[in-house]
C-alpha positions as CSV (number, residue, x, y, z in Angstrom):
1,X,95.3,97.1,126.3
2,X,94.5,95.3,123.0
3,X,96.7,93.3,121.2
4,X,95.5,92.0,117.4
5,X,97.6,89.4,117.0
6,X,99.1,87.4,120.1
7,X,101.8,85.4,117.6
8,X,103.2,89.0,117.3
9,X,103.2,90.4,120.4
10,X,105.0,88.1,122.2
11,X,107.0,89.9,124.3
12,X,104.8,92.3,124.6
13,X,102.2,89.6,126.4
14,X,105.5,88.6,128.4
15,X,106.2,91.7,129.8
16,X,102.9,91.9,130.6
17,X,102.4,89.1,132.4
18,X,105.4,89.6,134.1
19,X,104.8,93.3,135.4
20,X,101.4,92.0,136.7
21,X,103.6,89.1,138.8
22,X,106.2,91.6,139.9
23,X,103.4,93.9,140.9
24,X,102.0,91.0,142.6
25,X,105.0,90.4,144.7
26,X,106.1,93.4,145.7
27,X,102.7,93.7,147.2
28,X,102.7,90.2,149.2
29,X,106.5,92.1,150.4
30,X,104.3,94.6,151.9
31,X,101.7,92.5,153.8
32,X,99.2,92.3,150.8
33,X,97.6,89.2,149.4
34,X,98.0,87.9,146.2
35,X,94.6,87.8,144.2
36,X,91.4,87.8,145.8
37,X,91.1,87.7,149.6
38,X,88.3,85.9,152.3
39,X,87.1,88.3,154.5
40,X,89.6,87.0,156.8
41,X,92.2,88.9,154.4
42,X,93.6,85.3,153.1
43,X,93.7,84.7,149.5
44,X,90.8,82.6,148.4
45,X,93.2,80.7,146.1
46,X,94.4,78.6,149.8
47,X,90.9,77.1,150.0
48,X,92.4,74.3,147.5
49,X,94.8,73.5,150.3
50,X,94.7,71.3,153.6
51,X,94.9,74.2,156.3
52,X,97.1,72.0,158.4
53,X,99.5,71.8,155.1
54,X,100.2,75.4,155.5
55,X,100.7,76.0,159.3
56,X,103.9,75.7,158.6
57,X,104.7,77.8,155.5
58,X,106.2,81.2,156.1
59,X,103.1,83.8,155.7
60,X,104.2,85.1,152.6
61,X,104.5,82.3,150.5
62,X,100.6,81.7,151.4
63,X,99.9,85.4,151.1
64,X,101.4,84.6,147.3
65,X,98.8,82.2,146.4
66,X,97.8,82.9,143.1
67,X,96.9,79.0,142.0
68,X,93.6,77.6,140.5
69,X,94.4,74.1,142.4
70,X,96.6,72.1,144.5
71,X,98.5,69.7,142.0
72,X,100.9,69.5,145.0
73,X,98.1,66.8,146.4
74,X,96.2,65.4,143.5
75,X,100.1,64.5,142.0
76,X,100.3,62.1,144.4
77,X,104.0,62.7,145.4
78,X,106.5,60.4,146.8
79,X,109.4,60.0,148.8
80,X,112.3,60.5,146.6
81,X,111.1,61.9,143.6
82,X,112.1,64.6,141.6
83,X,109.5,67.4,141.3
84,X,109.2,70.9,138.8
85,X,107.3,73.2,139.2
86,X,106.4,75.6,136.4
87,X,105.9,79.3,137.2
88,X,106.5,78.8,141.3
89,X,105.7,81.9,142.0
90,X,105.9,82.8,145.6
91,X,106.8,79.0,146.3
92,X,104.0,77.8,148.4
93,X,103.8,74.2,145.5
94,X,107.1,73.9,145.6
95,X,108.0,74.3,149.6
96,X,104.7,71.8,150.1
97,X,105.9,69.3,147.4
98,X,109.4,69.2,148.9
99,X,107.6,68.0,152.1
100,X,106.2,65.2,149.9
101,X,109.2,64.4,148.5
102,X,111.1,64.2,151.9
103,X,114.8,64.5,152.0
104,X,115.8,62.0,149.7
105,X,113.4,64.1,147.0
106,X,114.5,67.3,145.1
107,X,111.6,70.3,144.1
108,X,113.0,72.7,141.6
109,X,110.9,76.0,140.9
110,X,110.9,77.9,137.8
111,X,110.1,81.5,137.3
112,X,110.7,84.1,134.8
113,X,110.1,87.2,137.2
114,X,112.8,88.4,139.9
115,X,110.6,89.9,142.3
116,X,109.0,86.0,142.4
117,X,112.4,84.5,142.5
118,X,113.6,87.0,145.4
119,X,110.3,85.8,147.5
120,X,110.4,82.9,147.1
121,X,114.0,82.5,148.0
122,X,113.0,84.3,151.3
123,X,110.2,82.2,151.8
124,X,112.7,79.4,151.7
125,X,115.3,79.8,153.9
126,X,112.1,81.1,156.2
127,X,110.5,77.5,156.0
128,X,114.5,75.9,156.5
129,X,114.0,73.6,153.7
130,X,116.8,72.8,151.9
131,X,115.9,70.2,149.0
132,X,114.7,72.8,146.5
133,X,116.1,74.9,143.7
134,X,114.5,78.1,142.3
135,X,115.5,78.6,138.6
136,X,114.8,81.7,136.4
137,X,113.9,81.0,133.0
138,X,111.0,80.3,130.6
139,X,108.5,77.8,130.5
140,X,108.9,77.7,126.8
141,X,112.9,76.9,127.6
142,X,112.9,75.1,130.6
143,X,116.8,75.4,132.1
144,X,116.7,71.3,132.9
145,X,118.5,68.0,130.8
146,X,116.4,65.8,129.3
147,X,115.0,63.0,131.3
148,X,115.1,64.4,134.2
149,X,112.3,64.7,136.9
150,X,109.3,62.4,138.2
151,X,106.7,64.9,138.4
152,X,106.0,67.9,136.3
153,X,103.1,70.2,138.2
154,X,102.3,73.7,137.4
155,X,99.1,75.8,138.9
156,X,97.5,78.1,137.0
157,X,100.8,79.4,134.5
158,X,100.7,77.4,131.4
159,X,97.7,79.3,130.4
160,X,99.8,82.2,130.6
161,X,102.6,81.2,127.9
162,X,101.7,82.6,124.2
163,X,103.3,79.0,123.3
164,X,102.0,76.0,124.8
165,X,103.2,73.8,122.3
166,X,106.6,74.3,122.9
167,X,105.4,74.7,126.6
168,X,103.8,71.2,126.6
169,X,106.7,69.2,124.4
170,X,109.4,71.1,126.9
171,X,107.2,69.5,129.8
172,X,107.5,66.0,127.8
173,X,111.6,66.1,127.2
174,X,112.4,67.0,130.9
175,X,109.8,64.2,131.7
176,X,111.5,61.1,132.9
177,X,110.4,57.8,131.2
178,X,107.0,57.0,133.4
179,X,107.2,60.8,134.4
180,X,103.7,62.2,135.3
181,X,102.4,65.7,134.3
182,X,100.2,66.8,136.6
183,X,99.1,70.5,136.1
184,X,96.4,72.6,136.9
185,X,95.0,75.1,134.7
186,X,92.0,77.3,133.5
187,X,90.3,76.0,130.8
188,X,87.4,77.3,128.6
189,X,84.1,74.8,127.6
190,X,83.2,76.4,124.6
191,X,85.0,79.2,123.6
192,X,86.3,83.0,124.1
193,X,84.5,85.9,122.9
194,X,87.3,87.8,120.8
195,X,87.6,90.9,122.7
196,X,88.3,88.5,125.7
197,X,90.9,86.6,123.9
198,X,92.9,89.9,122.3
199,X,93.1,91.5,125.8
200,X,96.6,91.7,127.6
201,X,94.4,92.4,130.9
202,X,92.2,89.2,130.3
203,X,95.8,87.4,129.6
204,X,96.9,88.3,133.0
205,X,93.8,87.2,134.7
206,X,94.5,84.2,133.7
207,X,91.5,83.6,131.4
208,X,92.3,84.8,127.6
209,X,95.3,82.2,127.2
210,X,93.0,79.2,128.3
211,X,93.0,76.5,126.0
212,X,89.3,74.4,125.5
213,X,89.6,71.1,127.0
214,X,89.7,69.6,123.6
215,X,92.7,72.1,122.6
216,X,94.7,70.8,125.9
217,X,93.8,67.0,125.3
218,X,94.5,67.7,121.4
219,X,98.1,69.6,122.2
220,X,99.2,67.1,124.9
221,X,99.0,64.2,122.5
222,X,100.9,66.1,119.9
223,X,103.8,66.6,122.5
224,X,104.1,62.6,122.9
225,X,102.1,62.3,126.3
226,X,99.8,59.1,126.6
227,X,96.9,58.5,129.6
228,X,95.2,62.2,129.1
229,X,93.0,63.0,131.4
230,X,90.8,66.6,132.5
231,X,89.2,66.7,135.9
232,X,87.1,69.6,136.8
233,X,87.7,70.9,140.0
234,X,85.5,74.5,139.7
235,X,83.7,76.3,137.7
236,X,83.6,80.2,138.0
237,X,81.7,83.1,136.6
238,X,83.4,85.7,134.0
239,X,82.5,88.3,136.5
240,X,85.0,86.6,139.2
241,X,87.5,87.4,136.5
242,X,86.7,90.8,135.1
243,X,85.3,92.6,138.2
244,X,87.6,95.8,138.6
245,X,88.1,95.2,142.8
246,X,90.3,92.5,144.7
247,X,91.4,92.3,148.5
248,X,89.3,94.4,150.3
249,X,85.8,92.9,148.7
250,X,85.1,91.3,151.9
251,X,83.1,89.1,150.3
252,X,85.8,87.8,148.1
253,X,83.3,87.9,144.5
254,X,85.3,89.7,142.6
255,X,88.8,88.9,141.5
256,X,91.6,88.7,139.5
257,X,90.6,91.2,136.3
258,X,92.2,95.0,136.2
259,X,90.9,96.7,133.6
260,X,87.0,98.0,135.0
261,X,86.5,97.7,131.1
262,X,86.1,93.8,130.8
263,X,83.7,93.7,133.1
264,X,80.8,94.9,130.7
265,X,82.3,91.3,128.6
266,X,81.1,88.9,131.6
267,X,77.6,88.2,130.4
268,X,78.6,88.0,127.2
269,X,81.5,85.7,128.0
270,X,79.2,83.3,130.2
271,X,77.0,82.8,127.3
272,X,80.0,81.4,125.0
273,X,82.1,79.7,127.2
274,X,82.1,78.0,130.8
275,X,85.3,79.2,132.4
276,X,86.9,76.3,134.9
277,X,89.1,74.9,137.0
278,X,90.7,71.6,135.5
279,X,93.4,68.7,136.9
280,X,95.2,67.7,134.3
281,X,97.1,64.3,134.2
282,X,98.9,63.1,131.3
283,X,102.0,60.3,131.4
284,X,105.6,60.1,129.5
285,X,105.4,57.0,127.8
Protein backbone atom coordinates (compact mmCIF):
# COMPACT_ATOMS: atom_id res chain seq x y z
CA UNK A 1 0.00 0.00 0.00
CA UNK A 2 1.17 3.49 -1.17
CA UNK A 3 0.38 6.51 0.39
CA UNK A 4 1.44 10.03 -1.57
CA UNK A 5 1.43 12.16 1.07
CA UNK A 6 2.09 10.96 4.74
CA UNK A 7 0.85 14.62 6.24
CA UNK A 8 -2.58 13.39 4.80
CA UNK A 9 -2.86 10.17 5.63
CA UNK A 10 -2.46 10.21 8.99
CA UNK A 11 -4.75 8.03 10.27
CA UNK A 12 -4.52 6.09 7.65
CA UNK A 13 -0.57 5.31 8.67
CA UNK A 14 -2.16 4.94 12.37
CA UNK A 15 -4.37 2.34 11.63
CA UNK A 16 -1.83 0.80 9.92
CA UNK A 17 0.62 0.65 12.31
CA UNK A 18 -1.71 -0.30 14.70
CA UNK A 19 -3.34 -3.39 12.84
CA UNK A 20 0.30 -4.63 12.21
CA UNK A 21 0.77 -4.38 16.41
CA UNK A 22 -2.60 -5.97 17.04
CA UNK A 23 -1.78 -8.64 14.55
CA UNK A 24 1.44 -8.93 16.32
CA UNK A 25 -0.12 -9.68 19.61
CA UNK A 26 -2.68 -11.72 18.97
CA UNK A 27 0.02 -13.89 17.54
CA UNK A 28 2.56 -13.80 20.73
CA UNK A 29 -1.29 -14.84 22.49
CA UNK A 30 -0.97 -17.92 20.43
CA UNK A 31 2.61 -19.04 21.18
CA UNK A 32 4.12 -16.97 18.19
CA UNK A 33 7.08 -14.66 18.31
CA UNK A 34 7.04 -11.25 17.61
CA UNK A 35 9.32 -10.28 14.55
CA UNK A 36 12.03 -12.38 13.50
CA UNK A 37 13.00 -15.49 15.42
CA UNK A 38 16.76 -17.50 16.19
CA UNK A 39 16.48 -20.86 15.23
CA UNK A 40 15.85 -21.55 18.71
CA UNK A 41 12.28 -19.88 17.87
CA UNK A 42 13.16 -16.60 20.19
CA UNK A 43 12.86 -13.33 18.67
CA UNK A 44 16.24 -12.02 17.60
CA UNK A 45 15.21 -8.62 18.99
CA UNK A 46 16.17 -10.37 22.89
CA UNK A 47 19.84 -10.55 21.69
CA UNK A 48 20.02 -6.71 22.98
CA UNK A 49 19.19 -8.10 26.43
CA UNK A 50 21.19 -9.69 29.40
CA UNK A 51 19.67 -13.38 29.21
CA UNK A 52 19.75 -13.46 32.97
CA UNK A 53 17.44 -10.08 32.78
CA UNK A 54 14.74 -12.08 31.30
CA UNK A 55 14.69 -15.42 33.27
CA UNK A 56 12.26 -13.93 35.04
CA UNK A 57 9.89 -12.30 32.65
CA UNK A 58 6.66 -14.20 31.81
CA UNK A 59 7.35 -15.88 28.20
CA UNK A 60 5.14 -13.72 26.50
CA UNK A 61 6.32 -10.49 27.16
CA UNK A 62 9.79 -11.82 25.66
CA UNK A 63 7.96 -13.57 22.83
CA UNK A 64 6.66 -9.69 22.23
CA UNK A 65 10.02 -8.33 21.68
CA UNK A 66 9.80 -6.17 18.90
CA UNK A 67 12.73 -3.49 19.97
CA UNK A 68 15.88 -2.28 18.02
CA UNK A 69 17.80 -1.94 21.65
CA UNK A 70 17.64 -2.14 25.25
CA UNK A 71 17.30 1.63 26.51
CA UNK A 72 16.18 -0.24 29.71
CA UNK A 73 20.19 -0.71 30.31
CA UNK A 74 22.03 2.01 28.45
CA UNK A 75 19.35 4.58 30.58
CA UNK A 76 21.13 3.84 33.37
CA UNK A 77 18.13 3.59 35.79
CA UNK A 78 17.92 4.20 39.41
CA UNK A 79 16.23 3.40 42.41
CA UNK A 80 13.33 5.60 42.76
CA UNK A 81 12.88 7.14 39.60
CA UNK A 82 10.11 7.64 37.54
CA UNK A 83 10.23 5.89 34.16
CA UNK A 84 7.91 6.13 30.61
CA UNK A 85 7.93 4.18 28.33
CA UNK A 86 6.65 5.09 24.79
CA UNK A 87 4.83 2.44 22.74
CA UNK A 88 5.38 -0.59 25.58
CA UNK A 89 4.21 -2.89 23.68
CA UNK A 90 4.09 -6.32 25.15
CA UNK A 91 5.92 -4.77 28.26
CA UNK A 92 9.17 -6.50 28.45
CA UNK A 93 11.09 -2.34 28.84
CA UNK A 94 8.79 -1.49 31.13
CA UNK A 95 8.50 -4.87 33.57
CA UNK A 96 12.71 -4.72 33.32
CA UNK A 97 12.81 -0.97 34.07
CA UNK A 98 10.47 -1.39 37.09
CA UNK A 99 13.18 -3.88 38.36
CA UNK A 100 15.67 -0.91 38.05
CA UNK A 101 13.58 1.42 39.58
CA UNK A 102 12.85 -0.87 42.69
CA UNK A 103 9.88 -0.32 44.79
CA UNK A 104 10.24 3.16 45.66
CA UNK A 105 10.32 3.71 41.46
CA UNK A 106 7.15 3.97 39.26
CA UNK A 107 7.32 2.61 35.20
CA UNK A 108 4.32 3.76 33.23
CA UNK A 109 3.72 2.15 29.74
CA UNK A 110 1.98 3.82 26.91
CA UNK A 111 0.30 2.19 24.04
CA UNK A 112 -2.21 3.06 21.56
CA UNK A 113 -3.30 -0.64 20.61
CA UNK A 114 -5.62 -2.83 23.02
CA UNK A 115 -4.50 -6.08 22.04
CA UNK A 116 -0.78 -4.59 23.35
CA UNK A 117 -2.43 -3.08 26.46
CA UNK A 118 -4.40 -6.56 27.17
CA UNK A 119 -0.78 -8.47 27.02
CA UNK A 120 0.85 -6.60 28.62
CA UNK A 121 -1.46 -6.34 31.50
CA UNK A 122 -1.26 -10.12 31.58
CA UNK A 123 2.29 -10.16 31.33
CA UNK A 124 2.16 -8.08 34.50
CA UNK A 125 0.20 -9.56 37.03
CA UNK A 126 2.27 -12.81 35.56
CA UNK A 127 5.72 -11.16 36.55
CA UNK A 128 3.76 -9.89 40.17
CA UNK A 129 5.05 -6.51 39.73
CA UNK A 130 3.14 -3.92 41.00
CA UNK A 131 5.00 -0.42 40.45
CA UNK A 132 3.77 0.03 36.84
CA UNK A 133 0.96 1.56 34.97
CA UNK A 134 -0.08 0.83 31.41
CA UNK A 135 -1.76 3.84 29.69
CA UNK A 136 -3.59 3.93 26.26
CA UNK A 137 -2.97 6.86 24.36
CA UNK A 138 -0.74 8.57 21.69
CA UNK A 139 2.73 9.39 21.63
CA UNK A 140 1.85 12.52 19.99
CA UNK A 141 -0.60 13.23 23.27
CA UNK A 142 1.00 11.65 25.98
CA UNK A 143 -1.81 11.12 28.97
CA UNK A 144 0.86 12.55 31.76
CA UNK A 145 1.23 16.39 33.66
CA UNK A 146 3.97 18.28 32.93
CA UNK A 147 7.09 17.72 34.77
CA UNK A 148 6.65 14.59 35.64
CA UNK A 149 9.09 11.59 35.09
CA UNK A 150 13.02 10.99 35.34
CA UNK A 151 13.43 8.93 32.37
CA UNK A 152 11.77 8.93 29.05
CA UNK A 153 12.85 5.61 26.97
CA UNK A 154 11.10 4.26 24.02
CA UNK A 155 12.51 1.28 21.63
CA UNK A 156 11.98 1.22 18.27
CA UNK A 157 8.27 3.45 18.20
CA UNK A 158 9.05 7.05 17.64
CA UNK A 159 9.99 6.14 14.17
CA UNK A 160 6.55 5.05 13.80
CA UNK A 161 4.60 8.45 14.64
CA UNK A 162 3.79 10.59 11.34
CA UNK A 163 4.64 13.54 13.96
CA UNK A 164 7.80 13.55 15.78
CA UNK A 165 7.79 16.97 16.42
CA UNK A 166 4.99 16.96 18.55
CA UNK A 167 6.32 13.49 19.54
CA UNK A 168 9.72 14.89 20.69
CA UNK A 169 8.39 18.42 22.43
CA UNK A 170 5.57 15.93 24.25
CA UNK A 171 8.75 13.80 25.37
CA UNK A 172 10.37 17.33 26.63
CA UNK A 173 7.08 18.80 28.73
CA UNK A 174 6.57 15.36 30.63
CA UNK A 175 10.37 15.54 31.12
CA UNK A 176 11.19 16.49 34.66
CA UNK A 177 13.89 19.38 35.04
CA UNK A 178 17.32 17.15 34.61
CA UNK A 179 15.02 14.40 33.03
CA UNK A 180 16.91 12.16 30.56
CA UNK A 181 15.54 10.99 27.16
CA UNK A 182 16.91 7.93 26.41
CA UNK A 183 15.32 6.26 23.23
CA UNK A 184 16.24 3.88 20.80
CA UNK A 185 15.33 4.10 17.28
CA UNK A 186 16.11 3.30 13.54
CA UNK A 187 17.73 5.82 11.91
CA UNK A 188 18.73 6.29 8.20
CA UNK A 189 22.65 7.66 7.13
CA UNK A 190 21.78 9.16 4.02
CA UNK A 191 18.55 8.95 2.92
CA UNK A 192 15.23 6.86 1.74
CA UNK A 193 14.59 5.98 -1.70
CA UNK A 194 10.93 7.44 -2.30
CA UNK A 195 9.11 4.31 -2.90
CA UNK A 196 10.61 3.24 0.54
CA UNK A 197 9.42 6.30 2.30
CA UNK A 198 5.64 6.38 0.68
CA UNK A 199 5.08 2.75 1.74
CA UNK A 200 2.59 1.99 4.64
CA UNK A 201 4.35 -1.62 4.71
CA UNK A 202 7.97 -0.03 4.97
CA UNK A 203 6.17 2.27 7.82
CA UNK A 204 5.40 -0.73 9.76
CA UNK A 205 8.70 -2.27 9.44
CA UNK A 206 9.92 0.21 11.07
CA UNK A 207 12.19 1.78 8.37
CA UNK A 208 10.18 4.43 6.13
CA UNK A 209 9.44 6.82 9.33
CA UNK A 210 13.25 6.89 10.29
CA UNK A 211 14.56 10.16 10.72
CA UNK A 212 18.59 10.80 9.40
CA UNK A 213 20.72 11.29 12.32
CA UNK A 214 20.99 14.92 11.48
CA UNK A 215 16.91 15.20 11.30
CA UNK A 216 16.76 13.50 15.05
CA UNK A 217 19.73 15.74 16.37
CA UNK A 218 18.08 18.83 14.32
CA UNK A 219 14.31 18.02 15.86
CA UNK A 220 15.53 17.28 19.44
CA UNK A 221 17.11 20.69 19.75
CA UNK A 222 13.98 22.30 18.32
CA UNK A 223 11.91 20.57 21.22
CA UNK A 224 14.24 22.33 23.91
CA UNK A 225 16.54 19.20 24.80
CA UNK A 226 20.33 20.04 25.43
CA UNK A 227 23.44 17.15 25.59
CA UNK A 228 22.29 15.36 22.12
CA UNK A 229 23.88 12.60 21.56
CA UNK A 230 23.51 9.28 18.67
CA UNK A 231 25.18 6.06 19.42
CA UNK A 232 25.24 3.34 16.90
CA UNK A 233 24.47 0.18 18.19
CA UNK A 234 23.89 -1.89 14.57
CA UNK A 235 23.75 -1.64 11.33
CA UNK A 236 21.44 -3.82 9.09
CA UNK A 237 20.85 -4.59 5.53
CA UNK A 238 17.47 -3.38 3.61
CA UNK A 239 16.91 -6.93 2.87
CA UNK A 240 16.54 -7.75 6.78
CA UNK A 241 13.73 -5.36 6.42
CA UNK A 242 11.98 -6.11 3.22
CA UNK A 243 12.45 -9.88 2.92
CA UNK A 244 8.77 -11.30 2.61
CA UNK A 245 9.45 -14.45 5.51
CA UNK A 246 9.75 -14.11 9.42
CA UNK A 247 9.72 -16.89 12.32
CA UNK A 248 10.30 -19.96 10.75
CA UNK A 249 13.64 -18.66 8.60
CA UNK A 250 15.75 -20.71 10.82
CA UNK A 251 18.32 -18.69 10.04
CA UNK A 252 16.74 -15.58 11.32
CA UNK A 253 17.96 -13.19 7.88
CA UNK A 254 14.99 -12.13 6.94
CA UNK A 255 12.60 -9.91 9.01
CA UNK A 256 10.30 -7.53 9.71
CA UNK A 257 8.90 -6.44 5.97
CA UNK A 258 5.34 -7.83 4.62
CA UNK A 259 4.85 -6.90 1.42
CA UNK A 260 7.24 -9.55 -0.99
CA UNK A 261 7.08 -6.32 -3.14
CA UNK A 262 9.75 -4.14 -1.25
CA UNK A 263 12.09 -6.62 -1.42
CA UNK A 264 13.19 -5.84 -5.17
CA UNK A 265 13.91 -2.00 -3.22
CA UNK A 266 16.78 -3.54 -0.94
CA UNK A 267 19.65 -3.01 -3.25
CA UNK A 268 18.58 0.01 -4.24
CA UNK A 269 17.88 1.25 -0.66
CA UNK A 270 21.51 0.06 0.49
CA UNK A 271 23.00 2.26 -2.07
CA UNK A 272 21.23 5.53 -0.64
CA UNK A 273 21.06 4.99 2.80
CA UNK A 274 22.67 2.94 5.71
CA UNK A 275 19.80 1.71 7.79
CA UNK A 276 20.78 1.49 11.76
CA UNK A 277 20.38 1.01 15.09
CA UNK A 278 20.93 4.22 17.21
CA UNK A 279 20.99 5.16 21.35
CA UNK A 280 19.80 8.29 21.59
CA UNK A 281 20.41 10.46 24.71
CA UNK A 282 19.27 13.91 24.99
CA UNK A 283 18.69 15.99 28.58
CA UNK A 284 15.84 18.47 29.87
CA UNK A 285 17.62 21.40 30.69
Amino acid sequence: MVIQNLGKGQEELREAVREHYAATARSVSEGTPAGCCDADGDPLAIANYDPNALTDLPRDAVLASLGCGNPTALAELAPGETVLDLGSGGGIDVLLSAKRVGPTGYVYGLDMTDEMLELAEKNRKAAGIDNVQFLKGHIEAIPLPDNSVDVLISNCVINLSGDKDTVLREAFRVLRPGGRFAVSDIVIQGKLVPAVRHSLEAWSACVAGALTDADYREKLAAAGFHDIDLEVTSRYQAEDFFSGGCCGDASGASCCGESADLSALSDLQDAAGQIVSSFIRARKP
